[in-house]
N, C-alpha and C positions, 0 to 999 in steps of 0.2 A: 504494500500500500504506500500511499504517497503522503509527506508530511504535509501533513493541516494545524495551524496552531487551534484553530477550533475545534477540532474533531478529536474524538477518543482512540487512541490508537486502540485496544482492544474492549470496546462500546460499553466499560466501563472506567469509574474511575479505580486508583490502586487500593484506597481505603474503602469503598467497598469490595475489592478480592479481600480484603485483610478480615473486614467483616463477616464474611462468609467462609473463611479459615473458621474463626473460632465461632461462628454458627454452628459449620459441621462438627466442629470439636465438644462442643456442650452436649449435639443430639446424640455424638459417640458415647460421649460420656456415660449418659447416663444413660441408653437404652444398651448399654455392655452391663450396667449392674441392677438394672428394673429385672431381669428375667432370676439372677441368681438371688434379689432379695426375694420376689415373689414364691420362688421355690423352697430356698430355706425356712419362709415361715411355713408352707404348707406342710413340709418334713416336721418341726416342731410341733406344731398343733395336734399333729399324728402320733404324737407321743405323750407318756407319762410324763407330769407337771414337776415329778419330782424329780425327773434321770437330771445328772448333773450335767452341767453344761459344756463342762471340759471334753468329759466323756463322750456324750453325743459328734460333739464335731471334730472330736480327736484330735485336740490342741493340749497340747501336754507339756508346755515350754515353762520358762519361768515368768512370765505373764499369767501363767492359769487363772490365777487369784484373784487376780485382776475381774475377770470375766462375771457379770452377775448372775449368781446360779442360786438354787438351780433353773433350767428349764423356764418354769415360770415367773421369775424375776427376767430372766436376758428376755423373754418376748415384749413387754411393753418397752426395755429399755432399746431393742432394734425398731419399735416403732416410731419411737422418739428419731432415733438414727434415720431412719427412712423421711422422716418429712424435715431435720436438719440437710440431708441430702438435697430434696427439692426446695430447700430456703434457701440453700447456699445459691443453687442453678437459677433461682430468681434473681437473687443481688447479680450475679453475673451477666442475666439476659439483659439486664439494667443498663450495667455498666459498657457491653461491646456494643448495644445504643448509642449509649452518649460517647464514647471516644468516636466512634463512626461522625456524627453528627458535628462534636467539637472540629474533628480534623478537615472535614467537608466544605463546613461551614468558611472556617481558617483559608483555606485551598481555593474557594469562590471569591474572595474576597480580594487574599493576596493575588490571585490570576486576575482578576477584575477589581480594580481598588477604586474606579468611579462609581462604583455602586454605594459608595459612602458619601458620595456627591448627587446619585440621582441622575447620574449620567454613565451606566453602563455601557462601555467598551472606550471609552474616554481615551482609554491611557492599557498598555500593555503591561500588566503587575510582575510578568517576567523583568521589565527592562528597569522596574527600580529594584527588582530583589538580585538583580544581577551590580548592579553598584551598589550595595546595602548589604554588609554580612549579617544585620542583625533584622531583617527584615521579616517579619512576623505579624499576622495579623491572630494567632488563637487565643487572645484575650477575648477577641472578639466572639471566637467559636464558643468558647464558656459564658458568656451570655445566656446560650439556644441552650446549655446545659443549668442551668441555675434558677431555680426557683419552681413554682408549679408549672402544668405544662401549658396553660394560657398565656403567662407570663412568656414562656419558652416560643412560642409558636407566634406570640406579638412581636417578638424581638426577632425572630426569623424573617416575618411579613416586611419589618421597617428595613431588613439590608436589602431583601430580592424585590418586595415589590408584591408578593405572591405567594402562596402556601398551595404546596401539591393536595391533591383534595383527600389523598389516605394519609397523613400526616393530620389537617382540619381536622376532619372526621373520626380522630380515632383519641380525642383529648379523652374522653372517659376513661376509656381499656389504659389507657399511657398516665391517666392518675390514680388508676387504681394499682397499677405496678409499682409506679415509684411509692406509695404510701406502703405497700408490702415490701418495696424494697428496705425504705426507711424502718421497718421495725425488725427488717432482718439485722440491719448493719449496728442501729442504735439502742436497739432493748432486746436483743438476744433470740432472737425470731417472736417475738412476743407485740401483741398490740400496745404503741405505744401510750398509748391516752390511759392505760392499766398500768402503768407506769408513772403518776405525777404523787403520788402518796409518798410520805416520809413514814409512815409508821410498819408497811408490808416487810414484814420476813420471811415469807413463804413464796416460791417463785410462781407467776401466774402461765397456764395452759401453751404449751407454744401453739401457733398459729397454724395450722394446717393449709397445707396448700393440695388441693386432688392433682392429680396425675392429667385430668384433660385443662385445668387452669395450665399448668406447666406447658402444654400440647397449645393452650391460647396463644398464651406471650412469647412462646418461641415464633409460632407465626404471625403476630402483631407487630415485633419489632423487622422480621424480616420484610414485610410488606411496607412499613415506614419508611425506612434503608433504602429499599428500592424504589417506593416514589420519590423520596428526595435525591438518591444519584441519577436518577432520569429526567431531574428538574435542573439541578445546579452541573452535572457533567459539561453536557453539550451546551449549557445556555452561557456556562461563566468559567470553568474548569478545563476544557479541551485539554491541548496538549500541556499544561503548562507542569503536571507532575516529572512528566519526562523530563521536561527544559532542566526543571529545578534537580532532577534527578543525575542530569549532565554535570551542571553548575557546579553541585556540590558534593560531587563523586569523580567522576569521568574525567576532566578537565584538571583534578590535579592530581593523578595518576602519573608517577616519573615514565616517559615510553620506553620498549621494550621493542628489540629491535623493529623491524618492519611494519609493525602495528601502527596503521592512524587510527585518531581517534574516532572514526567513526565504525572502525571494527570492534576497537576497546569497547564500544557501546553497543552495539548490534550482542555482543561476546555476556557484558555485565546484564543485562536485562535478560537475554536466554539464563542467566543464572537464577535470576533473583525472581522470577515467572515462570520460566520453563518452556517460552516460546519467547519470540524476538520476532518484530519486524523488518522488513526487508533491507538491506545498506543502503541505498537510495534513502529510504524514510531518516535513518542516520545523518548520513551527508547534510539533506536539506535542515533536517533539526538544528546541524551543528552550522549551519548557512545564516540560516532564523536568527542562529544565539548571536553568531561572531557581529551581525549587523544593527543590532539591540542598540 
């Protein structure tokens, strides 16, 4: 393909690939250990309450003791474990959200920096981040991260102009996670508002989350991700991961024999993706930069 500084070289941006790494790494995650918890409690249940619990799963180390047994003590305490498991994978669905979102944001901004003026395409945010080492716009991106998500979704509207309509649409599902997320993070997967007493000694219920809530928010935040890198890629983002990706890698590379740089970079992206565009696409990138 041919370089376009507007155009996505593969029809997304990088920080969405990165999102969708640890997307599929959360669904691994935990559907590698939904089938063995489901089974081990089946095995247990099927058992006397009182067979010790070492013995049952034949862990006989010096941790045994550790273990609460018998039988009937470790099942409520792996039920606890089992929805610590999907509290944890909420805080997380939360968080590869908002760094997606933060970096996005960041990346629209710095590529397009008259958007802060109201005059989108003004000015190439390549050509000040290439005289600027300290050029940075994710202060900005933490914005779209920071407070409810009315708040977040206002602040998104005043940089672009515009809110993708599954981002709009979807404030409820997006405050209802962050509120579960906040009671994962800040009161110990517990509701926090059960939490403002001075005088409690006893710790309150953790918060349960079912297995299709977990099955929601994994596809609520992938469907947000995705409407916003189909809004901000091509509108504001194009090439300019690459440029910066040249800038601040590629270009101060000491050469090695016979190598130009635009094989050095054809060479570092097949690494860093696992495919690469064509050295034409190179060249004229490095055509783009050198004339900035």
């Amino acid at each position: 393909m041919k370089f376009d500084r507007q155009q996505l070289w593969w029809g997304s941006t990088w920080a969405y690939r990165l999102f969708r790494y640890h997307h599929i790494q959360l669904n691994n995650i935990y559907w590698s250990y939904a089938p063995v918890a489901s089974d081990a409690l089946k095995r247990v249940q099927a058992q006397v309450p009182t067979v010790e619990t070492s013995d049952f799963f034949d862990f006989h180390t010096v941790d045994a003791m550790r273990l609460p047994h018998p039988l009937s003590k470790w099942e409520p305490a792996f039920k606890d474990c089992q929805t610590w498991v999907k509290s944890s994978l909420v805080l997380v669905i939360a968080s590869i959200l908002e760094v997606y979102i933060r970096t996005a944001v960041a990346l629209a901004l710095e590529s397009d920096p008259g958007l802060l003026l109201g005059r989108s395409g003004l000015i190439d945010g390549a050509k000040l981040m290439k005289g600027n080492p300290t050029y940075s716009y994710l202060s900005h991106g933490e914005k779209c991260v920071s407070g409810d998500w009315r708040t977040r979704i206002a602040m998104y509207q005043s940089y672009f102009g515009k809110v993708p309509k599954d981002l709009g649409d979807s404030v409820k599902d997006l405050e209802q996670l962050r509120n579960f997320r906040n009671g994962v993070g800040h009161t110990f997967g517990r509701n926090a508002r059960e939490y403002r007493s001075r005088l409690d000694v006893r710790p309150k219920p953790l918060t349960n989350v079912s297995e299709n809530r977990l099955k929601k928010w994994l596809s609520l935040v992938e469907k947000v991700v995705k409407a916003i890198d189909e809004h901000l890629g091509p509108e504001h983002i194009g090439a300019y991961e690459c440029i910066y990706f040249f800038h601040s890698k590629i270009k101060l590379l000491p050469p090695t024999g016979h190598t130009t740089p635009a094989t050095t970079l054809k060479k570092e992206l097949n690494l860093l993706h696992g495919h690469a565009p064509g050295i034409d696409f190179c060249k004229d990138l490095i055509k783009y930069y050198d004339k900035l």
